[in-house]
C-alpha positions in Angstrom: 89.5 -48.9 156.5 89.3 -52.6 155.9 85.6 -53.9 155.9 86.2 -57.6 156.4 89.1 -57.8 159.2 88.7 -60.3 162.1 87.3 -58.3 165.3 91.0 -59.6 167.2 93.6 -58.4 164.2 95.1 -55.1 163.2 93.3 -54.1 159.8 95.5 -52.7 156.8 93.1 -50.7 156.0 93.1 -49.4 152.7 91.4 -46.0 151.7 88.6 -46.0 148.6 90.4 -43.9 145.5 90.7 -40.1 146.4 89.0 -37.7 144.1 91.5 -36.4 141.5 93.2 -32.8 142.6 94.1 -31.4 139.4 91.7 -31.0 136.3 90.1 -28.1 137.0 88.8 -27.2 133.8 86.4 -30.8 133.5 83.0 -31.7 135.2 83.6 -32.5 139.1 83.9 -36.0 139.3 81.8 -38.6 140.3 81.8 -40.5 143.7 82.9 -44.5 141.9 79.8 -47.3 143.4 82.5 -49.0 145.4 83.6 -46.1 147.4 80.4 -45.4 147.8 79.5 -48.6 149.4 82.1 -48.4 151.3 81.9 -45.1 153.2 77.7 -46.3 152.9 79.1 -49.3 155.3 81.4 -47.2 157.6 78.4 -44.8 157.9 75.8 -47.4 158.5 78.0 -48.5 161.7 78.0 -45.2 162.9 74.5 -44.9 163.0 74.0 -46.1 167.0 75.0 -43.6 168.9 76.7 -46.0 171.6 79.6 -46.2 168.9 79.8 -43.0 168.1 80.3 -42.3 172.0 83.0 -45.5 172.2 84.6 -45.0 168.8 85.4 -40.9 170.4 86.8 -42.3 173.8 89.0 -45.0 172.1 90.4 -42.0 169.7 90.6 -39.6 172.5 92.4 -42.3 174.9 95.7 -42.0 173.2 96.6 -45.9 174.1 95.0 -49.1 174.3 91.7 -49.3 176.6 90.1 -52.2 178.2 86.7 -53.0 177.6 86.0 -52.6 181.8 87.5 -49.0 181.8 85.0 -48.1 178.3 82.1 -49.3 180.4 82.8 -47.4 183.3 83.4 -44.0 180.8 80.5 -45.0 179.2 77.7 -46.0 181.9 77.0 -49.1 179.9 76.9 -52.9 180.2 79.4 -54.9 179.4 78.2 -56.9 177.1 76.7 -54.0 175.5 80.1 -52.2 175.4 81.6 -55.8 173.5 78.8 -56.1 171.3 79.2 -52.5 169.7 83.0 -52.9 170.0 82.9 -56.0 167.6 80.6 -54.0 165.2 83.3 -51.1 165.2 86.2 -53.6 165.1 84.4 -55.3 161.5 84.5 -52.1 159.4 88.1 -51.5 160.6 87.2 -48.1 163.1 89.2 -50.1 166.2 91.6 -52.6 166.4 91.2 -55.6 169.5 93.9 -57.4 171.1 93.6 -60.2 174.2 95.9 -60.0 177.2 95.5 -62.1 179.5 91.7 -62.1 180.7 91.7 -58.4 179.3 90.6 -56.9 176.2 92.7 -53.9 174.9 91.2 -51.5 172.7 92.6 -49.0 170.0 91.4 -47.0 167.2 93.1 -47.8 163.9 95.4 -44.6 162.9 94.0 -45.1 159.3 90.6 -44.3 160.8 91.8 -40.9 161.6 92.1 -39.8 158.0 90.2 -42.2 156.2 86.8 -41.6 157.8 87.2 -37.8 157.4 88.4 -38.2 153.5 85.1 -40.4 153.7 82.8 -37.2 154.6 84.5 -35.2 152.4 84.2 -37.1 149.1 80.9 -37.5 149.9 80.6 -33.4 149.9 82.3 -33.1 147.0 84.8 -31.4 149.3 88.2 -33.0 147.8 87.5 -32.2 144.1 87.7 -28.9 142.7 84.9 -27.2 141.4 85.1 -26.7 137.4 86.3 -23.6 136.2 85.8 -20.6 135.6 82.5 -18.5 136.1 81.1 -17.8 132.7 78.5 -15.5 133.4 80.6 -12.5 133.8 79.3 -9.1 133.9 79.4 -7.3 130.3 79.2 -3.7 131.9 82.7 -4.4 134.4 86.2 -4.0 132.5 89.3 -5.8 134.7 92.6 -4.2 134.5 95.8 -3.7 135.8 96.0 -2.0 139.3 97.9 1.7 138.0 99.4 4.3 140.1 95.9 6.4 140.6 94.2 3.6 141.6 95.1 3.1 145.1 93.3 5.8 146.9 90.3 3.5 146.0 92.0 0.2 147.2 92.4 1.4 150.3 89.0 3.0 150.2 87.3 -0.6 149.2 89.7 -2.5 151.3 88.4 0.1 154.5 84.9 -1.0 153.2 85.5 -4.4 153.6 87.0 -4.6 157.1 83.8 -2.9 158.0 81.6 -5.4 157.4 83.5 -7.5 160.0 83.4 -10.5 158.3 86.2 -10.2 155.6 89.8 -10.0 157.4 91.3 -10.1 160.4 92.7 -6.8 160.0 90.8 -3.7 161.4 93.1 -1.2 160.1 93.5 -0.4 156.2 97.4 -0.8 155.7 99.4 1.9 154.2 99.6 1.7 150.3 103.6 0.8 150.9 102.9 -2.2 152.9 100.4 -3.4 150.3 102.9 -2.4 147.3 105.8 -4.3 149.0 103.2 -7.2 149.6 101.6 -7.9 146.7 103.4 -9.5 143.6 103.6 -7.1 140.8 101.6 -8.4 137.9 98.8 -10.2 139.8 96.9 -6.7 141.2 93.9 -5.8 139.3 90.9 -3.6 139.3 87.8 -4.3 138.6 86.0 -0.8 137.0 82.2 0.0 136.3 80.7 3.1 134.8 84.7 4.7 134.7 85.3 4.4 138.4 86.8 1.4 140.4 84.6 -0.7 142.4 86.5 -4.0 143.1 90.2 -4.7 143.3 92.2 -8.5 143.5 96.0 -9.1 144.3 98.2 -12.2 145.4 100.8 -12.1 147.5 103.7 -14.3 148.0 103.0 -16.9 151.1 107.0 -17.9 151.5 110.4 -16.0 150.4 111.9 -19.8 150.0 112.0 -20.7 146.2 110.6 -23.8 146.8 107.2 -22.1 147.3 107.8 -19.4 144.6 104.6 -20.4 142.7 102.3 -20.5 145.8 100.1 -17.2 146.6 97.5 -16.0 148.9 94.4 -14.5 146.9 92.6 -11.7 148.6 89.3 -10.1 146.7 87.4 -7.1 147.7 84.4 -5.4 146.1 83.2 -2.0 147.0 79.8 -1.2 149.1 76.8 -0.6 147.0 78.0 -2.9 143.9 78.2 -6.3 145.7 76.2 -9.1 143.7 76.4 -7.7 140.5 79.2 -10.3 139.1 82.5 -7.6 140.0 83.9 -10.6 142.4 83.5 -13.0 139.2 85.1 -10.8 136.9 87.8 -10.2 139.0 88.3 -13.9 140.6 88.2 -15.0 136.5 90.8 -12.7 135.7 93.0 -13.3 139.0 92.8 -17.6 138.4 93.6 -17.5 134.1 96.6 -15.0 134.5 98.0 -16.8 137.9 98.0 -20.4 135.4 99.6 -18.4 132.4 102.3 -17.2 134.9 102.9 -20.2 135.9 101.6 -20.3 139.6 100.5 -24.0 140.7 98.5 -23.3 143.9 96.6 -20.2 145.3 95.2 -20.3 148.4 92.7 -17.9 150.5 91.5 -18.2 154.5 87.9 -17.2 155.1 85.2 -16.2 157.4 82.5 -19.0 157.8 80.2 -16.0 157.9 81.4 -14.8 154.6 79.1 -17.6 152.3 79.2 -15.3 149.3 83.2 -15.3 149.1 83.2 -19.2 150.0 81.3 -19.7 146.9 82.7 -17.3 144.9 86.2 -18.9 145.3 84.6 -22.2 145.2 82.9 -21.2 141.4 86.5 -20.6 140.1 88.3 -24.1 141.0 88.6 -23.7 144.9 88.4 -26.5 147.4 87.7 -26.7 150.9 90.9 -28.1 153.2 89.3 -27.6 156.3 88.1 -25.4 159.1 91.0 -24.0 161.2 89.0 -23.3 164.4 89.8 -20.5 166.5 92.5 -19.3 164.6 92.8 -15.5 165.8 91.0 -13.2 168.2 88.7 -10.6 165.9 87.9 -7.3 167.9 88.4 -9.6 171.5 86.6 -12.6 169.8 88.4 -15.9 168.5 87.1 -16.6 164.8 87.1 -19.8 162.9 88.8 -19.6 159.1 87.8 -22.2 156.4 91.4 -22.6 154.6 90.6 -22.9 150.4 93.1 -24.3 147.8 93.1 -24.1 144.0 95.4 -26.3 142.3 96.1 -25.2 138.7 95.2 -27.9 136.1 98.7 -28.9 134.8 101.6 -28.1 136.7 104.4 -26.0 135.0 107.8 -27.9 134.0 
């Protein structure tokens, strides 16, 4: 959004430099001083509620406005409507047009995805986190999912849909769906003291070729051994051997409930896209899903 247009023009806005999606592996970057006094300007406009409340019903209007229709909406003056329309209309959030002896109002479409990029660069939401987690357990060994294994998948898996808060399933699937599911070489097990206690796999999220190095990451770890590093060990392993394969993005959907996992992807190069609210009904209930992405750090040839 443009920070010096005239209160009557359109605004070419133009959007502060985006956080860099790819190198995983380095420090998370820092917000530049002129993006941040930027978004610092858009936010400081914000800050009366009375634009807050007229910035929403421009944006929610779908077409131009007059200033008399925002003032009836609004319960306000006139002149108090104008005054905090001009404020809006300097940092670019609206656009102002005359016609005639009316004013017509609309929100500027680059105000509908800059000011949410704005939020989310400032909580580090764009840029991945580095990775991987180093502190790995010494006493878990991560392997390849093998033939006797899946009696406790499905055990761990049935564990996990207990606790309500880690799928959307409330049935454990039969060990054929998962085997014609997940992609052979990216299932693993995560063992401790000789038995299995944690398993990870990816699955395929599109038969068309053009998406043949996109997955979906699901990680479970068994009741009794969660927070001792098994999700680590196995989210380590899962990432490293998905970029030696090849695979550019994985992606997982979770729970807002489910903090630990949020983090845990988050710890190994995950970034949060965004919240899809109300998503599916849970056991009767519609749940909200925070949709994570992990971009590998160089992409294959």
């Amino acid at each position: 959004m443009s920070t010096t247009a005239a209160a009557t023009e359109p605004s070419r806005p133009s959007l502060p430099g985006a956080l860099p999606l790819t190198d995983v592996s380095a420090p998370a970057p820092q917000l530049a001083p002129a993006d941040a006094a930027t978004y610092a300007e858009w936010f400081a406009c914000l800050a009366e509620p009375t634009r807050v409340r007229l910035l929403h019903a421009v944006a929610v209007a779908g077409h131009e406005v007059t200033v008399g229709e925002l003032t009836e909406q609004l319960g306000i003056s006139q002149s108090t409507c104008s005054h905090h329309l001009r404020k809006l209309a300097d940092v670019g959030f609206v656009t102002m047009r005359k016609e005639k002896t009316a004013t017509l109002v609309s929100v500027n479409p680059a105000c509908c995805t800059g000011l949410p990029h704005a939020a989310d660069a400032v909580m580090g939401m764009l840029g991945p986190r580095p990775c991987c987690p180093t502190d790995l357990p010494v006493d878990v060994t991560v392997r390849p999912l093998e033939g006797g294994d899946w009696a406790a998948v499905r055990r761990i898996y049935g564990e996990g849909i207990a606790t309500g808060n880690a799928t959307f399933e409330t049935e454990v699937p039969e060990r054929r769906e998962l085997d014609r599911k997940w992609l052979p070489g990216h299932r693993w097990v995560a063992e401790l003291d000789g038995r299995v206690v944690g398993w990870a796999a990816l699955a395929p999220v599109s038969a068309r070729p053009v998406y043949a190095g996109v997955a979906e990451s699901s990680i479970y770890v068994a009741e009794g051994v969660r927070g001792r590093g098994i999700g680590k060990a196995l989210i380590h392993k899962q990432v490293t051997a998905a970029d030696a394969a090849g695979l550019w993005t994985l992606q997982t959907a979770i729970f807002p409930e489910n903090r630990a996992s949020i983090a845990l992807h988050q710890s190994a190069g995950y970034r949060t896209l965004g919240l899809r609210e109300r998503i599916g009904r849970h056991h009767g209930v519609w749940r909200d899903t925070v949709f994570l992405e992990r971009r590998r750090a160089a992409d294959p040839d």
